[in-house]
N, C-alpha and C positions, 0 to 999 in steps of 0.2 A: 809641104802638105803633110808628109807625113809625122813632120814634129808636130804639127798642132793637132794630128787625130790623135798623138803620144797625149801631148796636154788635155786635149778632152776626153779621154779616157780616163787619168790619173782623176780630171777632177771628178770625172761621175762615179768611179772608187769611193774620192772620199768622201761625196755626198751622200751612197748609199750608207756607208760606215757611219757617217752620224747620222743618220733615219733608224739606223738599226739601235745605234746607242741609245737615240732618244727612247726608243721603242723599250730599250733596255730600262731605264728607266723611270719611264710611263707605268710599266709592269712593275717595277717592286716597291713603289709609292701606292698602288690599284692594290697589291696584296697585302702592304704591310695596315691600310688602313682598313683591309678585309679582315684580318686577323685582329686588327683592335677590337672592330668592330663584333666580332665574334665571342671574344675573350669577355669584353662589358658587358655584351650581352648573356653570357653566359653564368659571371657571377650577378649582375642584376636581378635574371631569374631565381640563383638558386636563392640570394638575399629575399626578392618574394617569398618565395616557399618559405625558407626559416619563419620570416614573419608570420604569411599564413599557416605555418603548423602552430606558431606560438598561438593567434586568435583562434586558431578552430580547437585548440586545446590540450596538445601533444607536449610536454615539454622534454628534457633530455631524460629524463629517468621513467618515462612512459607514466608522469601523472596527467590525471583529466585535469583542465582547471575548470574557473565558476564557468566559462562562456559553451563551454563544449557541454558541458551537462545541462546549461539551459538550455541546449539543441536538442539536446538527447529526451529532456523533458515533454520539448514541443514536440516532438516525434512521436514518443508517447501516446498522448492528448489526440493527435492527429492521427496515430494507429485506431488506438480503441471508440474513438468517432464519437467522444464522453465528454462532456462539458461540464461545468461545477457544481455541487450539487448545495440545494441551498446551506448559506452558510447559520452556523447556531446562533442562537441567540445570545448576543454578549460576546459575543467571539468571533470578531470581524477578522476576512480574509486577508492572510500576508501575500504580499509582492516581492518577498526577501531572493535574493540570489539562494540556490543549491548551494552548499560547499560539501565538499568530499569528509565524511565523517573519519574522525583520528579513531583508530584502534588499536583498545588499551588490552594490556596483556588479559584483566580478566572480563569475562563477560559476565552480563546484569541476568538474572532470574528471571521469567517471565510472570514467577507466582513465588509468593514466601518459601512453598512447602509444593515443590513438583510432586512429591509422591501421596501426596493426599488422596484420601480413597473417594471425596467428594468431586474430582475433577476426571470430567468422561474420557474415559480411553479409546483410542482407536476400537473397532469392531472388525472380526473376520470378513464381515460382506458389510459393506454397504447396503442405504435402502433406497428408496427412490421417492420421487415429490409424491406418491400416495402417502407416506407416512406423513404427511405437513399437511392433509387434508383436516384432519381435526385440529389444527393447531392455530396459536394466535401469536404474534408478533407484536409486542410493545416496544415503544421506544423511541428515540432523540431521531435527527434528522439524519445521523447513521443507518440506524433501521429501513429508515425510510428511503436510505443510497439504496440498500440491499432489498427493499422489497421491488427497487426499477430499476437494478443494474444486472444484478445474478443470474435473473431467467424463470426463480424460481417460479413453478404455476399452480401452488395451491397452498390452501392455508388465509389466514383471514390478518389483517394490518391496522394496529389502533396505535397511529404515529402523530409526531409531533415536532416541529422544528423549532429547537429549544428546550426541549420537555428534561423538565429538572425532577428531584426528587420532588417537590416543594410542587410544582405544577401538575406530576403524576398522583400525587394524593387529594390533590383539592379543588383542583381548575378545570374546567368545562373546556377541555383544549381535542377532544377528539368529535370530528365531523359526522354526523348522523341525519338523515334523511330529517327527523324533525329536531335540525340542530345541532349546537356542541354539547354535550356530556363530558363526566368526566371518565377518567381511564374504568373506574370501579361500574359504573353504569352501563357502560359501553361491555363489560365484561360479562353479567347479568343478563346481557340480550342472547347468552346462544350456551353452547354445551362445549366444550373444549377436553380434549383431551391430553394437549401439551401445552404451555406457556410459556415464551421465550421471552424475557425478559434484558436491553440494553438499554442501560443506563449510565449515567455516572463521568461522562464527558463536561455535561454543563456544571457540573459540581466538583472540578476539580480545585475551584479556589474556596470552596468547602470552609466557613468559619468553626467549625464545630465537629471531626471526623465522627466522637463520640456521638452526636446529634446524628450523624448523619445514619450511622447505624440502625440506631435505636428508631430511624425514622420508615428503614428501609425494611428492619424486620416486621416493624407493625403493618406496610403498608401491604408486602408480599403475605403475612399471614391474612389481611381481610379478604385477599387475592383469593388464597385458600378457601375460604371460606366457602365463597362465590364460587370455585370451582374445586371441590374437593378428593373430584379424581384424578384429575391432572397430573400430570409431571411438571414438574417446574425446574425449565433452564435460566441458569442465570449467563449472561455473556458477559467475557471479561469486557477493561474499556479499552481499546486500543490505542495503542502508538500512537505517538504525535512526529510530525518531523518539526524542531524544534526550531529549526533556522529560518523555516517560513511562517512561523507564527509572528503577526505583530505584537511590539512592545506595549501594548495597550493590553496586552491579554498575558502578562508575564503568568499568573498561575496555572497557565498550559502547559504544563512538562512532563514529563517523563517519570520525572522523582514524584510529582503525586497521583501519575497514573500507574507507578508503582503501590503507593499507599492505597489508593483506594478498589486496590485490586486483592490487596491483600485482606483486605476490611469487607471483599467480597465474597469472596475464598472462605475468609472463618465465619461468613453467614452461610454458607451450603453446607460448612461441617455442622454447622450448632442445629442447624434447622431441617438437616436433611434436603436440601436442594442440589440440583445439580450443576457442575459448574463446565463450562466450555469456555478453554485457555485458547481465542483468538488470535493470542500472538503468537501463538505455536507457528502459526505462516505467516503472520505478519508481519512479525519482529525481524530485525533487520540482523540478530543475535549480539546484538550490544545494546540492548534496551531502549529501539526507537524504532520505530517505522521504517518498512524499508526506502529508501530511498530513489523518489521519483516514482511512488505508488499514489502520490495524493498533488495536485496542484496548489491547494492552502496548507497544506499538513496535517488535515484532520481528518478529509473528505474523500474517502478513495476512491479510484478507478475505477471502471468495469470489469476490468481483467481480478481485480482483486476480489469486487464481490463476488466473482462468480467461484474463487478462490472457497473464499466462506461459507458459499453450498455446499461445495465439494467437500466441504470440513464437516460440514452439520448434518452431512449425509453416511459417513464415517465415524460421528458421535454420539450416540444417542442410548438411549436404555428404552429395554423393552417393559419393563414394570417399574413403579417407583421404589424398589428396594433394589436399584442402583444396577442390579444385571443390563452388559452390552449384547448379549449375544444369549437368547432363547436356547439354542441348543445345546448347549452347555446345562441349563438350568434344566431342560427336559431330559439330558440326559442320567443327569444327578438323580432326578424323581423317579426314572423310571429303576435306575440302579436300586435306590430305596425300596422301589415296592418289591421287587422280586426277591430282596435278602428278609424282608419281614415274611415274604410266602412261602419260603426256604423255612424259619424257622418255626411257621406254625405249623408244618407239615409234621 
């Protein structure tokens, strides 16, 4: 008896001993395919990630690519709660992708001749939308961004979607209770004290820059005529973004909204008008729109026009012999009279 409780012992020993072994095992098959499975799924993710930074736009050197800045776009859009404004005549809307503009050592001018005495400078103070109370607003379907985007709340709008040189001097294109009129008609009806004048978008594929001049002086002198106390602003054309302009509209650029800016410019000095350089915040500082301010490239924001009050509220002359700032000119006159009372004493 006692040999075989020896043997049944030994065997339940070494039964326990492989329970255990197996158990041994069981456990390092259960961890080592724990640890695969950790390790896969750890580079798996980070290989997601890489990708998703590649599509959301990051790449190794921290540039945006095209997909991230069409995010950045629609964010935009979806900020400012602005939708497109109509598009110009002849100058259908591009679909083009963003790309990240290259910058070149020098930067582009926004005007021939920045220090021209024809182009309005900043003012000490600001005015407010009472100064726009006598005023009237011409112009393309820019204008007409800016008389429903900015906020502005006074001043009088004889707009036009399309409105060319060529339709502003001859076309019954501005809406009036008994009808269309043209811009010169429509100007006729009231008393104006300032004239802001934006043109020169639809005419950038211009046959004739010389033409176009000679069309623009006559057309702003009959202006004159019709209002000949006025002050007359003239506005530059603005920036295009050039990558979303379609191929059907190639004379949209930059290069002759360069030219016909400068073609604007020496009508304010020749003529005495005034000239307000818009791209002064527009321009992106390499001669184009800033990027991501317009959904066609032509047509901007909310956030921008209201940009452009803030500008033209900051720009302005108080008489038409070019003075920004009244106190200045009053204080000059009164300096005057006291040195002539000085010497007739």
């Amino acid at each position: 008896m006692a040999k075989s409780k020896g043997k049944r012992k030994r065997r339940n020993d070494s039964l326990v001993l492989q329970l255990m072994i197996l158990v041994a095992i069981v456990l390092v098959v259960f961890e080592g395919k724990f640890v695969v499975t950790m390790v896969t799924h750890r580079a798996s993710t980070s290989g997601t990630q890489s990708a998703g930074s590649k599509e959301e736009g990051t790449t190794a050197d921290g540039t945006e690519t095209e997909i991230q800045q069409d995010k950045d776009l629609a964010s935009v859009s979806a900020a400012d709660g602005n939708s497109d404004f109509s598009v110009l005549a002849g100058l259908p809307s591009g679909k083009g992708t963003v790309t990240k503009q290259q910058e070149t050592e020098a930067t582009y001018p926004t005007v021939s001749n920045p220090d021209s005495a024809a182009i309005v400078k900043e003012a000490a103070t600001p005015v407010d939308d009472f100064y726009f109370s006598d005023a009237v607003f011409i112009g393309d379907s820019r204008m007409q961004g800016f008389q429903n985007a900015s906020g502005i709340t006074q001043g009088t709008f004889f707009t036009s979607v399309g409105m060319s040189l060529a339709t502003m001097q001859s076309e019954a294109v501005i809406p009036t209770s008994e009808g269309n009129v043209t811009v010169a008609a429509a100007l006729s009806g009231g008393n104006y004290g300032k004239v802001y004048i934006m043109l020169g978008t639809n005419d950038l594929g211009e046959y004739d820059w010389d033409s176009f001049k000679e069309g623009f002086i006559s057309c702003t002198k009959r202006f004159q005529e019709i209002q000949p106390n006025a002050i007359f602003y003239i506005c530059s054309v603005i920036y295009v973004e050039e990558s979303k302009i379609t191929s059907g509209s190639s004379y949209v650029t930059n290069a002759n909204v360069d030219k016909i800016n400068s073609i604007l410019l020496g009508i304010c000095e020749s003529e005495g008008y005034h000239y307000l350089d818009l791209n002064e915040i527009l321009s992106n500082g390499y001669g184009s729109l800033i990027e991501g301010a317009s959904s066609d490239g032509v047509h901007v924001y909310e956030k921008y026009c209201r940009q452009m009050l803030t500008y033209m509220k900051s720009h302005y002359v108080t008489a038409d012999d070019g003075s920004a700032d009244s106190g200045e000119e009053s204080e000059t006159a009164e300096s005057e009279t006291e040195t002539v009372a000085e010497k007739n004493k």
